[in-house]
C-alpha positions, 0 to 999 in steps of 0.5 A, a space after each residue: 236367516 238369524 237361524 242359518 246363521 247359527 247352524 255353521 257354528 254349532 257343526 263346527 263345534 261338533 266336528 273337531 272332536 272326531 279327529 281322524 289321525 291314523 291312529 284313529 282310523 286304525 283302531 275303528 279299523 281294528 274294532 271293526 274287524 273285531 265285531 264283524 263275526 259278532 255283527 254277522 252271527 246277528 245277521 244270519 240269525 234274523 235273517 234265516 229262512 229256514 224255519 228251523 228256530 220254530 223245532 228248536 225252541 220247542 225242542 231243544 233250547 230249554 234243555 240247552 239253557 238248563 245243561 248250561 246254566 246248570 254247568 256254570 252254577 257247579 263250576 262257578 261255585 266249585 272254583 269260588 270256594 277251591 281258589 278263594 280258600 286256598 289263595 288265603 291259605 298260602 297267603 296269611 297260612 303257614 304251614 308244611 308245603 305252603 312256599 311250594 303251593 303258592 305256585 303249585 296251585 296255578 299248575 292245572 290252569 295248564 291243563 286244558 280241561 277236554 285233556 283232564 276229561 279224557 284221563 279222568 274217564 280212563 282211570 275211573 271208568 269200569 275197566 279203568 285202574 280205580 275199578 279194576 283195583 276195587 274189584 280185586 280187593 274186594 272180590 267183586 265180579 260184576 257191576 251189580 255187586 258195587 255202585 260208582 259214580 257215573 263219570 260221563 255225567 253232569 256231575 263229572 263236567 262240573 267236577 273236571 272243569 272246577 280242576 282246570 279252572 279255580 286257578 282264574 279265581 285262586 291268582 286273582 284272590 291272591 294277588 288281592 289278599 297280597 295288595 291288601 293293607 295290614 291296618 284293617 286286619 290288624 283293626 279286625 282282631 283287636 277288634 276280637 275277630 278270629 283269622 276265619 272272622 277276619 277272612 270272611 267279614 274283611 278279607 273277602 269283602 276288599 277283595 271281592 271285585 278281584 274275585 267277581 273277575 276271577 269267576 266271570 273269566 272262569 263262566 266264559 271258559 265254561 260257555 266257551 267249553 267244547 271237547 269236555 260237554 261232548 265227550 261226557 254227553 252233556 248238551 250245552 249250548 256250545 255241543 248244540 251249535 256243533 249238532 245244529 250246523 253240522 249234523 242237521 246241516 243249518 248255519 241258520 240255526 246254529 246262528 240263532 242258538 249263537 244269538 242266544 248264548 250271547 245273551 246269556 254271556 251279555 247278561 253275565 258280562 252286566 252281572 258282573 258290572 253290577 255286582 261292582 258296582 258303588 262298591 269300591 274299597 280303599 285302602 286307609 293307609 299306605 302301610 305294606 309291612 310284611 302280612 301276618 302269618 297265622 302258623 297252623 300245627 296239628 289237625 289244621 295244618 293237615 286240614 290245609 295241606 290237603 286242601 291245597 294238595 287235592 287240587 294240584 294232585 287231580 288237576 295236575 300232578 295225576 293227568 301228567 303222570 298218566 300222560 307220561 306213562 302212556 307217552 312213553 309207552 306208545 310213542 311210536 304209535 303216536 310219531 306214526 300219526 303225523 305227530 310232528 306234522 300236528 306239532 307244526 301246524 299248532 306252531 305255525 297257528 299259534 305263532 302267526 295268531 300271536 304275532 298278529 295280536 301282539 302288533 295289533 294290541 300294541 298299536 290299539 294301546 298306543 292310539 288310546 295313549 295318543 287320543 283323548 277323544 271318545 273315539 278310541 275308547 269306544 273302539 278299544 272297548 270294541 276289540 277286546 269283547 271277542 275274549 268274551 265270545 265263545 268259540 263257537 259262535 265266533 267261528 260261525 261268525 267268520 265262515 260266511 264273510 270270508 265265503 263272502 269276500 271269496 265270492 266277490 274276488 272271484 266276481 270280480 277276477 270273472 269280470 276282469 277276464 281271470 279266474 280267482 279261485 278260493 283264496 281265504 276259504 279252505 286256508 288257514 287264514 280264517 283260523 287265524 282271523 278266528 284266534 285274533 278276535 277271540 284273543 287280542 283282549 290278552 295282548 290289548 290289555 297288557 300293553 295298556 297296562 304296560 304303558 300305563 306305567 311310562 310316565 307321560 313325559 317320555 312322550 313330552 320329550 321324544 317329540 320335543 326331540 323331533 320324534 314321531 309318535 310312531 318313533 317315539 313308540 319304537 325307540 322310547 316305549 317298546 324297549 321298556 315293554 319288550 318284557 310285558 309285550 312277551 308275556 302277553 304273545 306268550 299267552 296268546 300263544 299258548 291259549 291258540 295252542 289250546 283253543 278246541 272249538 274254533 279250530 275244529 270248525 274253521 281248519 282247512 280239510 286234513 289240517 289238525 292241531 295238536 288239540 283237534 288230534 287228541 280230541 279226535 283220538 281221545 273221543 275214539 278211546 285212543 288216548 294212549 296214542 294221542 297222549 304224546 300230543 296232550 303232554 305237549 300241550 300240557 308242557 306249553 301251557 307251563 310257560 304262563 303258569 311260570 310267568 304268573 306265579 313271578 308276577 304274583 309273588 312281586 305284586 305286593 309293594 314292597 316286596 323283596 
């Protein structure tokens, strides 16, 4: 009796931290969208009946996992020393150029890295203009007579992806080596450290979380990478799941190789936790006056300025140029292509994806303003790992619960004596859903970010005025993030632009983006026709490059 007594108490002191308002059914409801692909793509692997695992574990996973891990080793170290030794050139270096290669250097995150693959092949290959150009000037007449490099190799993914990608690791260096304080530099050399001792032993280690970020973003872009692996034939576990399910005909297996990637990007994700971890650094001092500037003249001006220009001129400046010419040259061919229609469509994907995340995002930050329980944290943390699930697998993980919900309304239209027909399967809503989970971290994070910087007692007082919170988010909050809230539909909207693998897999029957013509084209040798296409692509991704380099150039306090 003494113990029934007791039990009440104890379940009503449990119950009330689950508060269910309607911001918190909101967000379990948004994190339960999110992780119903990543649930599913578990389900299918577990519980798949074809026997297919047995062939492909003794076959082709641990080349898979080799070609990856390999892939991810080059680039992960190309783009370490490419963006955290250029970011201190043009941060603490000065010399001819450096002003231009602050934001000159963010250029080729632009570039999607399949586009710089395709015009990389077309130059160097052996009737490219290099090979063309080599043979004339010294006379050669066979491919006996001379050795290249080959371009459609290992070596030519890691080297084109390490181009795309050091822009992650070179933007976050930055903006760490800009915040940092001029009190421990100056300590640094007066302590008889040179610029370089002080860059590697002081520089580098209080910025080292910012860089640990940068390489993470940048081996999730690596992983989640299609159109550059396929077209230089290196088999990696995302060309793999692409095989396993359509040219072998087994979701079943392409599930269980997505199980397995995710994994390796599970490891990845707590690597770098605990890279982080218990090593945090402070800043001693509150001193932001104008950072020391070492001018370099003679053989180490010249040294920096082809460091910063080697970058930019492959990553950039030459896919641009050779996009241009051939636009012009073929663009008759490419408007006869449907160009227009593949413009609209990326349009109407991009834009409905972007609207989506950025409504959804804003509602999830909000609610995490609003509530201090466990609850929608717990959910917010849920909807933002689709960023950190490639493609691939998300798109696996979509197909089969929109089949699923199509079968059941036409279950359910056959029961109530009509016929319900395909509604999500073989439409754009899938390709949308498949965007909103790979991308509503962007939108999530930056309105967190930007409601962090309101302070609490704009909410105080809107509710002391008979506000809502509802009201108070659209008359108070959203006036004051109306910018932030742009920059991030800006680039949700243009990574949808440029996202290759999950709209390959989920597009509706003759529907094509402007990534899915270049790639089709391109993979055909017909990059001159698709190289209008690209160019677009190329002029979208601009706008972020724009928006990242203001906002790196004011993240320093006090800054003019």
């Amino acid at each position: 009796m003494t113990a029934q007594a007791q039990r009440p108490p104890l379940i009503g002191h449990l119950l009330p931290k689950i508060q269910f308002s309607p911001w918190t059914l909101g967000a379990l409801v948004i994190a339960a969208l999110v992780a119903t692909p990543i649930l599913t793509v578990l389900y299918i692997a577990v519980t798949d009946t074809s026997h297919i695992w047995e062939h492909l574990y003794n076959s082709v996973l641990g080349l898979y996992l080799e070609r990856t891990l390999l892939l991810m080793a080059g680039v992960g170290t190309g783009t370490l020393v490419i963006g955290t030794g250029t970011a201190w050139l043009v941060t603490m270096c000065r010399f001819r150029g450096s002003r231009i290669f602050e934001w000159a250097l963010l250029l080729p995150l632009a570039v999607p890295a399949y586009v710089l693959a395709f015009v990389v092949t077309d130059q160097l290959e052996y009737a490219g203009n290099v090979q063309v150009a080599l043979r004339s000037l010294f006379g050669w007449t066979r491919p006996q007579d001379y050795w290249f490099p080959e371009i459609r190799s290992m070596g030519g993914a890691i080297t084109v992806m390490t181009l795309v990608l050091y822009p992650y690791v070179y933007l976050l260096a930055r903006a760490a080596f800009l915040e940092q304080s001029v009190c421990v530099l100056e300590v640094s050399r007066t302590l008889g450290k040179t610029a370089l001792g002080s860059f590697i032993h002081v520089a580098i280690p209080l910025a080292r979380p910012a860089i640990v970020v940068g390489v993470t973003l940048v081996l999730m872009e690596v992983i989640n990478d299609f159109g550059t692996v396929d077209y230089f034939a290196v088999r990696t576990f995302t060309a793999g799941i692409f095989d396993v399910w359509l040219n072998m005909n087994s979701m079943g297996g392409a599930a269980q190789l997505s199980s397995v990637l995710l994994l390796v990007v599970l490891v990845l994700i707590v690597t770098e936790r605990l890279a982080r971890r218990d090593r945090k650094f402070h800043h001693t001092s509150g001193k932001y006056s104008e950072l020391p500037s070492y001018r370099l003249s003679g053989p180490r001006a010249f040294l920096a300025f082809t460091a910063c220009a080697l970058p930019v001129l492959l990553g950039f400046i030459l896919p641009a140029a050779v996009l241009t010419h051939y636009a012009f040259r073929f663009y008759e061919e490419t408007l006869s292509a449907d160009y227009f229609s593949y413009v609209a469509n990326s349009l109407i994907l991009s834009a409905s994806a972007a609207v989506l995340a950025l409504i959804i995002g804003l509602f999830l930050a909000y609610a995490v303003r609003l509530s201090s329980g466990p609850w929608v944290k717990i959910a917010s943390r849920t909807a933002s790992i689709g960023y950190a699930v490639p493609g691939a697998i998300l798109a696996v993980g979509v197909l089969w619960p929109t089949g699923a919900l199509d079968q059941s309304l036409s279950w359910i239209g056959g029961h109530l004596g009509f016929s319900i027909g395909a509604v999500l399967i073989g439409t754009i809503a899938p390709v949308v859903y498949g965007y909103l989970v790979r991308f509503l971290a962007l939108s999530y994070g930056t309105a967190e970010a930007s409601l962090g910087k309101i302070t609490p007692s704009m909410d105080g007082a809107a509710r002391t005025l008979g506000a809502s919170p509802a009201g108070a988010l659209q008359r108070v909050h959203f006036p004051l993030m109306r910018g932030s809230l742009l920059t991030a539909a800006i680039l949700v909207f243009v990574d949808c632009m440029k996202e290759l693998p999950l709209t390959m897999i989920l597009r509706p029957f003759n529907f094509d983006t402007l990534a899915t013509f270049v790639f089709q084209y391109a993979s055909d040798e017909l990059l001159e026709e698709s190289a209008l296409g690209a160019l677009t692509i190329v002029g979208a991704g601009i706008i972020p490059v724009i928006l990242l380099s203001v906002t790196i150039a004011r993240s320093r306090p006090g800054s003019r």
